[in-house]
N, C-alpha and C positions, 0 to 999 in steps of 0.2 A: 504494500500500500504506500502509497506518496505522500510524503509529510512535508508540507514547507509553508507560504509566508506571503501575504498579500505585500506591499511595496510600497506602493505611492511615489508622491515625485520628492525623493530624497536626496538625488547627486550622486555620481559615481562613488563617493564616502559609505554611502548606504549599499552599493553594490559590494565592493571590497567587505565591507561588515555582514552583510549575510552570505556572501561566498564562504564564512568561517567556519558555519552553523548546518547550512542548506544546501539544495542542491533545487528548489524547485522555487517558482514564484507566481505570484495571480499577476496580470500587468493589464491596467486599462487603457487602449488604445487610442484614448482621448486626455492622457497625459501628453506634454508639451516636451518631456522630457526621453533620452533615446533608450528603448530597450536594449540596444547594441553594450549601453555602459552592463546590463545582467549578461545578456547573453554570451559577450567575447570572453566574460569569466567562467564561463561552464557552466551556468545556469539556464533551466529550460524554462518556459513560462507558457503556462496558460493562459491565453491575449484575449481580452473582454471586447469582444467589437460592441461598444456600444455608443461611439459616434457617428451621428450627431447627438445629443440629448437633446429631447423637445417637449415640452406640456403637452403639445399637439399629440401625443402618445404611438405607437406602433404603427395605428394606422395611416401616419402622414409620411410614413416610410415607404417609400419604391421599393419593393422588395426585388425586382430583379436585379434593378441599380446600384441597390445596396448591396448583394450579392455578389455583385462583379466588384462595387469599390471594395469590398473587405478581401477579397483575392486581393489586390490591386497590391493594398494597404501589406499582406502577408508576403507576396512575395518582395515588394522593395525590404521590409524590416526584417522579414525570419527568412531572405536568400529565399524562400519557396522551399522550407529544410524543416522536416517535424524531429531533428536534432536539436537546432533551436526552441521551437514552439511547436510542440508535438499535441498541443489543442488550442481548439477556438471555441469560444463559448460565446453561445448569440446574444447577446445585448445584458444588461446588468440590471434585476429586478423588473421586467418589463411590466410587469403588475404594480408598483409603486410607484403612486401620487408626487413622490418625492424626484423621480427623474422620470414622470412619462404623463402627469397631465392628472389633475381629478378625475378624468373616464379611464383610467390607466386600468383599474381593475372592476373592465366589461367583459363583457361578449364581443362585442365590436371588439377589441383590443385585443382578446384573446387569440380569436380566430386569424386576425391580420399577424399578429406574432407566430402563428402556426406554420403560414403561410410564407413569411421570412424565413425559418427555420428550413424549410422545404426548400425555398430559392438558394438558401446559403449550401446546405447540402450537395445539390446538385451543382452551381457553381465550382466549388472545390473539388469536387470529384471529376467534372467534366474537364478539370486543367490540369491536376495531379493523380489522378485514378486511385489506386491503390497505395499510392504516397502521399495521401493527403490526411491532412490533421485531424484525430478527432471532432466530430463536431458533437457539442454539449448544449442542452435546451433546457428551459428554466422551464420544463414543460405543465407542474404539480401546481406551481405558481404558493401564493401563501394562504394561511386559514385554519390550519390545521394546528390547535394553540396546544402546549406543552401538556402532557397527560391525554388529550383526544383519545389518542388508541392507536395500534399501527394498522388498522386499515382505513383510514382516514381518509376521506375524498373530497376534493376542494372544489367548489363552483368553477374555479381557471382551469382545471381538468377539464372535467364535464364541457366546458362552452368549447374548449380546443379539439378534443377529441369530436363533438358534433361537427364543429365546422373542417375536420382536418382530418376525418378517419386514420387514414391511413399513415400516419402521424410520427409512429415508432420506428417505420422502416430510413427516417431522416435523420435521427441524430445515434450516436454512440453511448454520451452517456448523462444522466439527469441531477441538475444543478440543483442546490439546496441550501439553503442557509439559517442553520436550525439554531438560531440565539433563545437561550433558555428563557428568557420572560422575565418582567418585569415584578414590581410591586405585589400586582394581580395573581402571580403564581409563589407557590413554596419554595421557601430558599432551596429543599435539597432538589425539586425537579431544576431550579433555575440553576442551579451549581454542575447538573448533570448533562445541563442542554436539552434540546427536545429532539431524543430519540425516539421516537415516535414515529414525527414528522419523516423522519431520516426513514427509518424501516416501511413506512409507510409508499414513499416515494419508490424503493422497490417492488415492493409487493403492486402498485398501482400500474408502474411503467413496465415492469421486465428489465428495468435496465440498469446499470453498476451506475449507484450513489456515487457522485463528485460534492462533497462540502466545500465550496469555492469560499464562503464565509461561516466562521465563530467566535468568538470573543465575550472575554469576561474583563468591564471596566473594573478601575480602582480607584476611581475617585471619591472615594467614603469620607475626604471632610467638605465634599461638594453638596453631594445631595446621596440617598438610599435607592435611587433607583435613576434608570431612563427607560425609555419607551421599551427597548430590548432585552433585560438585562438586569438584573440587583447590580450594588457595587460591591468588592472585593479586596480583602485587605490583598496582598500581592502574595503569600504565600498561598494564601486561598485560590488566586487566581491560578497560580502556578500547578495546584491539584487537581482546580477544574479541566486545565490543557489537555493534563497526562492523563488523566483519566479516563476522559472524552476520548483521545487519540487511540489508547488502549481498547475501549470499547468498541472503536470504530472499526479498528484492525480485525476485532474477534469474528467478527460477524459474515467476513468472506466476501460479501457483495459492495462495501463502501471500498470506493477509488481509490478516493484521496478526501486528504484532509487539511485546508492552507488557512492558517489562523489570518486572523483581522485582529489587529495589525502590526506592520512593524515599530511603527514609532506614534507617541501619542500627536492629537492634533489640537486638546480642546477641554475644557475640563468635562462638557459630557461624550466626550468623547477616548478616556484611557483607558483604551482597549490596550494599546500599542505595549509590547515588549521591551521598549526602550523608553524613558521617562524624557517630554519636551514638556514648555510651556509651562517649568515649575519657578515655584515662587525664587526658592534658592536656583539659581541660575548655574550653579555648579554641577546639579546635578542633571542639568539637560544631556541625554544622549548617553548616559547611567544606563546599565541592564538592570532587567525585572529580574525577581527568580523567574519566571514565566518563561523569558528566552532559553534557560537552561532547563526547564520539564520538556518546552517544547522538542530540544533538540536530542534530549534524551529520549523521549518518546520515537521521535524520526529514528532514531540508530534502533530501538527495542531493546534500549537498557533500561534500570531502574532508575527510576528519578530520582536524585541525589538530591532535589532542592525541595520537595513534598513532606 
């Protein structure tokens, strides 16, 4: 199973610093900054085509257009080489308001993302045959809240599969991003992530789990919670990683597993393995225990910071 590390736009500094740790990375294709700084160092990335971002939601997307530009886009950045960039994943949460519009999570929307899925498939295949990148589709969509059950079936199912039948023959493997919940949920489901959702996601598609995002903040003299998530003293966080990653492994059918994130950005936002944006300025760019559960988990050793 593949264990590694969402990125962001951090500077060849951040490349050199998770080349120490990893081997794999999530990379969003609508960063400013070059994949080349991960890739010339031996690292592979999972590439989120999900530029452009629009309110206007999926449906204002060309999907053939957009199919041939995300080719385009793969072979100038990953050479046309799944040595590099051995997946692509269609667009990043196409069901949330937050990057695709209030009708984000329709019918309308559902179905047009299906149907991108389908165009992108076929474009990659029709350029690189049998050397082309996996392709991953966020096809489960979200809904299915921590504890549900694992056969859990979400309305962004249901509307894709109506509009999209034949649906499963387009992509490889099914995106998920199972953040244990908030306030609303029990610390210990929220500490264990919503596996569930995860196991559910199989059971529903047939197809091997990619956790493309998970993350336990630490912001505990911020606030008790965010929208995704309790917060986490940092040893805590660091049990929740290994644990998760461990359970993930056991299970046979999950992919991969690539934490959110590498570095914090925000006070509701320390996910990140690496401490920014603190008061004490000295310890900007500090490791969590979190980086070393995670990276012990990636080898299959015991977690020495748990």
């Amino acid at each position: 199973m593949i264990v590694g590390i969402n990125t962001g736009a951090w500077g060849i500094s951040a490349a050199r610093d998770v080349r120490t740790a990893f081997r794999f990375i999530r990379w969003d294709a609508s960063l400013s900054e070059s994949l080349r700084d991960y890739t010339s160092r031996g690292l592979k990335a999972d590439v989120v085509m999900s530029n452009p971002y629009t309110t206007r939601g999926v449906t204002a997307l060309a999907d053939e257009s957009w199919g041939a530009r995300a080719v385009g886009w793969y072979q100038t950045n990953c050479h046309g080489s799944t040595s590099a960039c051995p997946v692509i994943e269609v667009l990043n949460e196409p069901y949330a308001s937050a990057f695709w519009g209030n009708n984000a999570n329709s019918q309308a929307n559902a179905v047009a993302y299906g149907k991108l899925v389908e165009s992108t498939y076929d474009s990659f295949h029709a350029r690189y045959g049998p050397k082309s990148p996996k392709i991953l589709a966020s096809t489960v969509g979200a809904g299915c809240p921590n504890g549900s059950g694992p056969s859990c079936t979400t309305k962004w199912w249901s509307w894709l599969i109506a509009g999209v039948p034949d649906i499963r023959k387009y992509y490889d493997g099914v995106v998920i991003h199972p953040y244990g919940g908030g306030c609303d949920t029990s610390a210990w489901l929220s500490a264990s992530g919503n596996r569930n959702a995860v196991t559910s996601a199989y059971v529903v598609t047939g197809k091997p789990v990619w956790v493309t995002e998970i993350g336990w903040p630490t912001a505990t003299r911020v606030e008790s919670c965010n929208v995704d998530s309790r917060q986490w003293a940092e040893r805590q966080q660091a049990r929740n990683i290994y644990n998760f990653v461990t359970w993930a492994r056991s299970t046979g059918y999950v992919a991969a597993v690539l934490y959110f994130g590498y570095r914090d950005y925000g006070p509701d936002s320390w996910y990140g393995l690496e401490r920014w944006g603190e008061r004490d300025a000295t310890l900007n760019g500090s490791k969590k225990l979190g980086w070393y559960a995670l990276a012990d988990a990636a080898e299959g050793r015991p977690c020495t910071v748990c």
